[in-house]
C-alpha positions in Angstrom: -4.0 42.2 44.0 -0.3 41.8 43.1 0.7 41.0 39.3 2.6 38.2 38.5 6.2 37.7 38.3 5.7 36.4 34.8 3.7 39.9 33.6 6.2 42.4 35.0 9.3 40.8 33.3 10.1 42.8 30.1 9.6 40.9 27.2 12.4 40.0 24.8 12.7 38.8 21.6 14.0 35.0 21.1 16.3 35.6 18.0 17.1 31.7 18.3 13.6 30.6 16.9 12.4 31.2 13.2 8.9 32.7 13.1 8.6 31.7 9.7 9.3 27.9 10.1 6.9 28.1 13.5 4.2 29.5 11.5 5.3 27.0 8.8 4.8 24.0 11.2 1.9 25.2 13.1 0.2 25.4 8.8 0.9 22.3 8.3 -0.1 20.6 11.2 -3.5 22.1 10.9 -4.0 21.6 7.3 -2.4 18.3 6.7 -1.5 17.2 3.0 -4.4 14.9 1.8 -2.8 12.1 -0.7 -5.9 11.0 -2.6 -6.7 13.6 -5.3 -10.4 12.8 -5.3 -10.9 14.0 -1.8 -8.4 16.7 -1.4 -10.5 18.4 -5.0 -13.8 17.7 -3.0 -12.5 19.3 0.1 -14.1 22.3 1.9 -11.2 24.5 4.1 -14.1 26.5 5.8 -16.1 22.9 7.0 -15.2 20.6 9.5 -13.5 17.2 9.0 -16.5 15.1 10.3 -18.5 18.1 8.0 -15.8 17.3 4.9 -16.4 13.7 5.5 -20.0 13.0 5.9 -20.9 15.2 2.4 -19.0 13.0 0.5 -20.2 9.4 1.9 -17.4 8.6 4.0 -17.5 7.9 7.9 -15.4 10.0 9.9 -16.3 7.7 13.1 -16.9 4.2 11.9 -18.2 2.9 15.4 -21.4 5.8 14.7 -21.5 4.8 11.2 -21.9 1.3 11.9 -22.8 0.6 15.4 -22.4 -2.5 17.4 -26.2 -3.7 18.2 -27.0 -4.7 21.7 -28.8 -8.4 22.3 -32.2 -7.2 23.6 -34.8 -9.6 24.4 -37.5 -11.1 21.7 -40.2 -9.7 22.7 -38.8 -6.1 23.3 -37.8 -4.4 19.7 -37.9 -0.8 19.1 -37.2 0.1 15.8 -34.0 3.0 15.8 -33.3 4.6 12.7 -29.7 6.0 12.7 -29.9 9.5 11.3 -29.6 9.8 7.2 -26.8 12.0 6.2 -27.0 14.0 3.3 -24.2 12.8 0.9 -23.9 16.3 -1.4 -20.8 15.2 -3.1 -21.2 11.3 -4.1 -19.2 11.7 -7.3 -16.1 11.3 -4.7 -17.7 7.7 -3.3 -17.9 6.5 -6.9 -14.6 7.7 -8.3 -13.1 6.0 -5.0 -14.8 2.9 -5.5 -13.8 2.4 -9.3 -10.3 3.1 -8.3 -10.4 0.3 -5.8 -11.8 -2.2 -8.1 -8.9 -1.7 -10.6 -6.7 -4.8 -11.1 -3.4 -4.5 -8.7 -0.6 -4.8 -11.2 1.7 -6.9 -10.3 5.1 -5.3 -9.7 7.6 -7.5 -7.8 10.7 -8.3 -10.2 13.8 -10.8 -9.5 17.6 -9.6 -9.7 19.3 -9.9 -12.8 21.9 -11.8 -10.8 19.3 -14.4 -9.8 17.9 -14.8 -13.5 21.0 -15.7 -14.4 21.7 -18.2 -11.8 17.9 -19.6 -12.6 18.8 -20.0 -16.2 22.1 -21.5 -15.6 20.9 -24.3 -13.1 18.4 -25.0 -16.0 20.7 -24.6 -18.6 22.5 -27.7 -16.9 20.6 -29.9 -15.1 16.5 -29.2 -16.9 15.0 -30.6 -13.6 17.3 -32.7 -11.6 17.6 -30.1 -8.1 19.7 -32.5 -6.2 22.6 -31.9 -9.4 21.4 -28.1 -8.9 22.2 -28.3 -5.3 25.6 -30.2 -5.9 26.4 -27.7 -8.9 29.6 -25.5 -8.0 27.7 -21.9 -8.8 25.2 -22.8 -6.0 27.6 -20.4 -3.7 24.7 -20.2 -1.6 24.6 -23.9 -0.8 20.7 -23.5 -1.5 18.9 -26.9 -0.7 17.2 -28.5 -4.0 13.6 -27.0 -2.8 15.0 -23.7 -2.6 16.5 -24.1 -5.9 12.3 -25.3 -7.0 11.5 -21.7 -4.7 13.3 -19.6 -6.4 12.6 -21.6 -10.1 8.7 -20.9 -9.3 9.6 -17.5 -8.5 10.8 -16.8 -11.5 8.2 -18.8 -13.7 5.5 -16.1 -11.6 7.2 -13.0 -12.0 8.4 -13.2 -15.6 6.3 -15.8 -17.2 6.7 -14.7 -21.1 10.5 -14.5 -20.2 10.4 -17.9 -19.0 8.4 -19.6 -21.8 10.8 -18.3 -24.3 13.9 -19.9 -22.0 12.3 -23.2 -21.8 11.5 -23.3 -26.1 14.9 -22.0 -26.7 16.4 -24.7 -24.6 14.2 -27.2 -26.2 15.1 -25.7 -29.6 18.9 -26.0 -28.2 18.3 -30.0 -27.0 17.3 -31.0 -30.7 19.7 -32.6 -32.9 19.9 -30.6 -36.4 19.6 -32.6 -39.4 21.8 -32.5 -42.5 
């Protein structure tokens, strides 16, 4: 039988490709980068995913894990038991539950610009919006309830800031006595 074409061409060496960043690629690709430090220090190299997976308590296939039932008649019901796994590892299921049940800090902060344009608007009308939507720094033309939007965001995102704005304007308001 004749050889291929492919076989009898002399092979030469691609000096256009990097070996190193191919080999580097093809690494990565098959060990992928695993973000959550519980599981990546629980992981096995030598065991499978679905192996890696089922040790420490999580489902690798979560239509196995939980299956959708079938409607079968009343009077036919044959008790299936899905297969137990053997969870070798369930210090990584608890450490990844107490992480989920910590409080979600809230981190969303307003401009500095946008403080400022809170705390003048205050400053000069306390809470009139239709003066704060007629005041010549509203550049943006914002309507009166954006005006209340953007108040209310500020009021949520820096709360103790905002207390000691209002007391200090209140403080301000006072007449001083002599």
């Amino acid at each position: 039988m004749p050889k291929t074409k492919q076989s009898q061409r002399r092979k030469t060496f691609d000096y256009s490709k990097n070996r190193k960043k191919l080999k580097k690629k093809a690494l990565k690709k098959y060990n992928p980068r695993i973000e959550n430090d519980e599981i990546r220090n629980a992981w096995d190299k030598n065991k499978s995913m679905a192996r890696n997976l089922q040790e420490m308590g999580l489902a690798f296939d979560p239509n196995k894990s939980l299956p959708i039932q079938k409607q079968r008649l009343v009077g036919k019901q044959s008790a299936r038991k899905a297969p137990v796994a053997m969870v070798t590892k369930p210090y990584v299921l608890s450490q990844l539950e107490e992480e989920a049940n910590l409080p979600e800090k809230d981190t969303k902060t307003l401009s500095s610009d946008l403080i400022e344009y809170v705390q003048h608007m205050m400053r000069e009308h306390k809470d009139d919006y239709k003066a704060m939507a007629r005041d010549e720094k509203n550049y943006y033309q914002d309507t009166p309830k954006q005006i209340k939007r953007k108040i209310n965001e500020y009021k949520r995102c820096h709360g103790d800031h905002f207390s000691a704005f209002v007391s200090s304007l209140s403080k301000a308001a006072e007449p001083m006595e002599q």
